[in-house]
C-alpha positions as CSV (number, residue, x, y, z in Angstrom):
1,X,-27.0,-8.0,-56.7
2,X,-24.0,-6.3,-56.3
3,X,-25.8,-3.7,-53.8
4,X,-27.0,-6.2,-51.7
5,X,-23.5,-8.1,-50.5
6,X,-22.9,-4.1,-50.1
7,X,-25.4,-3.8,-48.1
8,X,-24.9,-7.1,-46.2
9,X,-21.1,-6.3,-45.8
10,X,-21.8,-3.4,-44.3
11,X,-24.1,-4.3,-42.2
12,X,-22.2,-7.1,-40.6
13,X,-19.2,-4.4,-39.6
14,X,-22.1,-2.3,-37.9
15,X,-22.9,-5.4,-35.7
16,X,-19.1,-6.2,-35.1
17,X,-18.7,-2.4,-34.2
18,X,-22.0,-3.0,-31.6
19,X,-20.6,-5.5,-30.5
20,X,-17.7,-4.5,-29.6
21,X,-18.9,-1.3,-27.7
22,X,-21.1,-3.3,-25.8
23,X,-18.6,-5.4,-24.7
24,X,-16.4,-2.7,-23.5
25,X,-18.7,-0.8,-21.8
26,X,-20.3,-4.3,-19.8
27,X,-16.1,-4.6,-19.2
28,X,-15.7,-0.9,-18.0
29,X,-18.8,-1.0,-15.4
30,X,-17.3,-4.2,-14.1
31,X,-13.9,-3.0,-13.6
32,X,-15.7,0.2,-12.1
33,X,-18.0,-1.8,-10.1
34,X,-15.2,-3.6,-8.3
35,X,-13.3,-0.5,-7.8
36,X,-16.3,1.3,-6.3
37,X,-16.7,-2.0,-3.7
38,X,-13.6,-1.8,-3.1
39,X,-12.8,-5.9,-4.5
40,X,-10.0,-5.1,-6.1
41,X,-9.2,-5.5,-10.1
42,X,-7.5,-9.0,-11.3
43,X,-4.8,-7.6,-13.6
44,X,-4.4,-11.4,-14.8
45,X,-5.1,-15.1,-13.0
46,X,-2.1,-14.1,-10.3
47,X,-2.5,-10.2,-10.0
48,X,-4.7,-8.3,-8.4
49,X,-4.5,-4.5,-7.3
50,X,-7.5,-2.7,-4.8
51,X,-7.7,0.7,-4.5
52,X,-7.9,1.8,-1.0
53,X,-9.6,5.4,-0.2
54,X,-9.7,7.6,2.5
55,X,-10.1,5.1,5.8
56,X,-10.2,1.9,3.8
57,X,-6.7,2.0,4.3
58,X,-6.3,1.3,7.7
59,X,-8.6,-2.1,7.7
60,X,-6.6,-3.1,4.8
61,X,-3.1,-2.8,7.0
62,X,-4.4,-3.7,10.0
63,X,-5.5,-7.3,7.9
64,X,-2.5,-7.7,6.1
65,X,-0.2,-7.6,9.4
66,X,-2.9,-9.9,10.6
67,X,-1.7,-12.4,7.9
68,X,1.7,-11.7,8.1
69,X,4.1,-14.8,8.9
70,X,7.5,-14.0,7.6
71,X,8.2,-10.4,7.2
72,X,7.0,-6.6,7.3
73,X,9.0,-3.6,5.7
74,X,7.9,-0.2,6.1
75,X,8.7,2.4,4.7
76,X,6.9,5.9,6.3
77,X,7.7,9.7,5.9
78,X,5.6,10.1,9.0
79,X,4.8,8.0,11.9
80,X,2.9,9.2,14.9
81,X,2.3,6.9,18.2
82,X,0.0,8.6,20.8
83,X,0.3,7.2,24.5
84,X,-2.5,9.6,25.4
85,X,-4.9,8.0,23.2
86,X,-5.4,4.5,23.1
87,X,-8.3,4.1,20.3
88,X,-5.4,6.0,17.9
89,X,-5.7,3.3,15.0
90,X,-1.6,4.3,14.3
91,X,-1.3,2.8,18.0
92,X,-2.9,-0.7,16.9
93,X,-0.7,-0.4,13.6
94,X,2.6,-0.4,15.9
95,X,1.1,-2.4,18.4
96,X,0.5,-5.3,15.3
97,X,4.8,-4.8,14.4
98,X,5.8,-5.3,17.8
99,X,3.5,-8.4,18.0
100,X,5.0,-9.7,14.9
101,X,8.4,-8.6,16.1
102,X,7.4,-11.3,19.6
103,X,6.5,-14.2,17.4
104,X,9.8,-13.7,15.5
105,X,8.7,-12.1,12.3
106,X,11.1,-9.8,10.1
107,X,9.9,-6.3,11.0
108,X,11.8,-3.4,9.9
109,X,10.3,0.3,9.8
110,X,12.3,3.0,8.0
111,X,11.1,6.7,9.1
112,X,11.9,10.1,7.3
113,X,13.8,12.5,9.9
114,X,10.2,14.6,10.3
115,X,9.3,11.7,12.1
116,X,12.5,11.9,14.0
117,X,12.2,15.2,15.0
118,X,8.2,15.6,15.6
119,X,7.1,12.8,17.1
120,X,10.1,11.3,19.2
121,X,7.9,8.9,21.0
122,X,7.2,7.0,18.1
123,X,10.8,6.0,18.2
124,X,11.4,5.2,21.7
125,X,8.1,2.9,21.3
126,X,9.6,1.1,18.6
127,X,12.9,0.6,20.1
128,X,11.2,-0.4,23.6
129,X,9.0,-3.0,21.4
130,X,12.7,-4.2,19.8
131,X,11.4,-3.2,16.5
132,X,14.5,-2.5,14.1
133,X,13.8,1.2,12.9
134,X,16.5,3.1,10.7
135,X,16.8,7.1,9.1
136,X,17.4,7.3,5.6
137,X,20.9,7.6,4.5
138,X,21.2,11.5,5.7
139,X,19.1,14.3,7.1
140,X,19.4,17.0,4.0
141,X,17.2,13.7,2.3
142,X,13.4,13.1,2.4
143,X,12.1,10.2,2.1
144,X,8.3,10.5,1.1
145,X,7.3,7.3,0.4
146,X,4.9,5.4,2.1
147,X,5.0,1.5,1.3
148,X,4.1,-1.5,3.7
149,X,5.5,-5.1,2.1
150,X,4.1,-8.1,3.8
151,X,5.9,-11.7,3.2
152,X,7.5,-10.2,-0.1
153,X,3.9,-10.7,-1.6
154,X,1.6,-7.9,-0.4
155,X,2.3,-4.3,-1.7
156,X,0.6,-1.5,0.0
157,X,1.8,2.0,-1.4
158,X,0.1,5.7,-1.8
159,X,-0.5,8.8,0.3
160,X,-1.3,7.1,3.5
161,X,1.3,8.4,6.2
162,X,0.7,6.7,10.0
163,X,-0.5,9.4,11.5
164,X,-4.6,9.4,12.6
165,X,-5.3,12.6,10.5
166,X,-4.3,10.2,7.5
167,X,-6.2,7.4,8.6
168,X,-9.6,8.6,9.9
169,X,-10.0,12.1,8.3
170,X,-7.9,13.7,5.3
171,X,-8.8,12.3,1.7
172,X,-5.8,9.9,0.8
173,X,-5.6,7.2,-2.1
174,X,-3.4,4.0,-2.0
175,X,-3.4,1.1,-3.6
176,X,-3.2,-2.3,-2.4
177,X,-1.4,-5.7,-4.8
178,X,-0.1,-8.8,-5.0
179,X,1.5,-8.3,-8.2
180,X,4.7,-9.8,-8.1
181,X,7.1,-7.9,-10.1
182,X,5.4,-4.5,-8.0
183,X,6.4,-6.1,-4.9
184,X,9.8,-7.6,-6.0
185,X,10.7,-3.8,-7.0
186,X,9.1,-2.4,-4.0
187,X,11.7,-4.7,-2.4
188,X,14.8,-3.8,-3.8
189,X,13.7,-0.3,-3.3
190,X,13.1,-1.3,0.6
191,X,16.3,-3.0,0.6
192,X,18.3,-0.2,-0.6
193,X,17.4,2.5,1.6
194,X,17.1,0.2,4.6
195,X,21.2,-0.3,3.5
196,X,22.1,2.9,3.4
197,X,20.2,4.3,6.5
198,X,21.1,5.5,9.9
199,X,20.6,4.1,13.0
200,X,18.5,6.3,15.4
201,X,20.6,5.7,18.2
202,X,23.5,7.5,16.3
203,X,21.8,10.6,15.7
């Protein structure tokens, strides 16, 4: 008698222990699954994030300025608008700010001195197209980041610089989310060096 609740015991902590694998794995190929299709993972009923790869990135900006109502923040080590070439998908990116910038939207666009110095056109565009655009608080600093806020509830952050290399041909990986406390501290962080920066004209 004794052998058998044994037995039964143990059996019933083998199909917990199945149970549970199977479980985690059906759990792991979702959260793969919507990785790998690019629909993004709900972290809980408010909160999602979406990894963006490679050119995904660019549809994924280009859609979020589309929505945009109240407000754009960017923050970009490099930034490169080409006059020459009008299909350059960094064009329709700066074209989108100083749309939003027309219809009275908060733009403001914070560049790392590389941008500055390199591509000089990209500034003059943005000040043409009255987009506020500031340095970071001193040339001996890089700033490396590359973060786009939309209406304080939209984070996009990763490797993606605004240059056409980044968007249609290199191997980068961002991530997209509407995670609230991300965004709020993605704000402050916006908000700080935006505070501290230089204006271009003053260089």
């Amino acid at each position: 008698m004794q052998a058998r609740v044994v037995d039964t015991g143990a059996r019933s902590i083998l199909v917990v222990f199945a149970v549970g694998v199977v479980a985690g794995l059906i759990a792991g190929i979702y959260v793969y699954s919507r990785l790998e299709t690019g629909g993004g993972v709900a972290v809980n009923n408010t909160c999602s994030m979406s990894l963006l790869l490679d050119r995904e990135y660019y549809s994924a900006a280009l859609k979020a300025l589309g929505n945009a109502e109240r407000s754009v923040y960017v923050i970009m080590y490099v930034v490169k608008y080409d006059p020459r070439e009008a299909g350059d998908p960094v064009n329709s990116l700066l074209n989108a700010l100083r749309d939003l910038r027309e219809k009275g939207v908060d733009v403001k666009v914070v560049v790392d001195d590389e941008t500055y110095r390199s591509y000089r056109e990209t500034i003059d565009y943005m000040v043409a197209s009255g987009i506020p655009v500031r340095l970071d608080e001193s040339a001996s600093r890089t700033t490396h980041a590359k973060i786009l806020i939309v209406d304080n509830s939209t984070l996009i952050l990763g490797s993606h610089n605004w240059t056409e290399s980044a968007l249609t041909m290199n191997h980068e990986a961002s991530v997209e989310t509407n995670c609230h406390s991300l965004v709020s501290k993605a704000l402050s962080y916006f908000d700080s060096i935006w505070g501290s920066g230089r204006s271009v004209a003053s260089t």
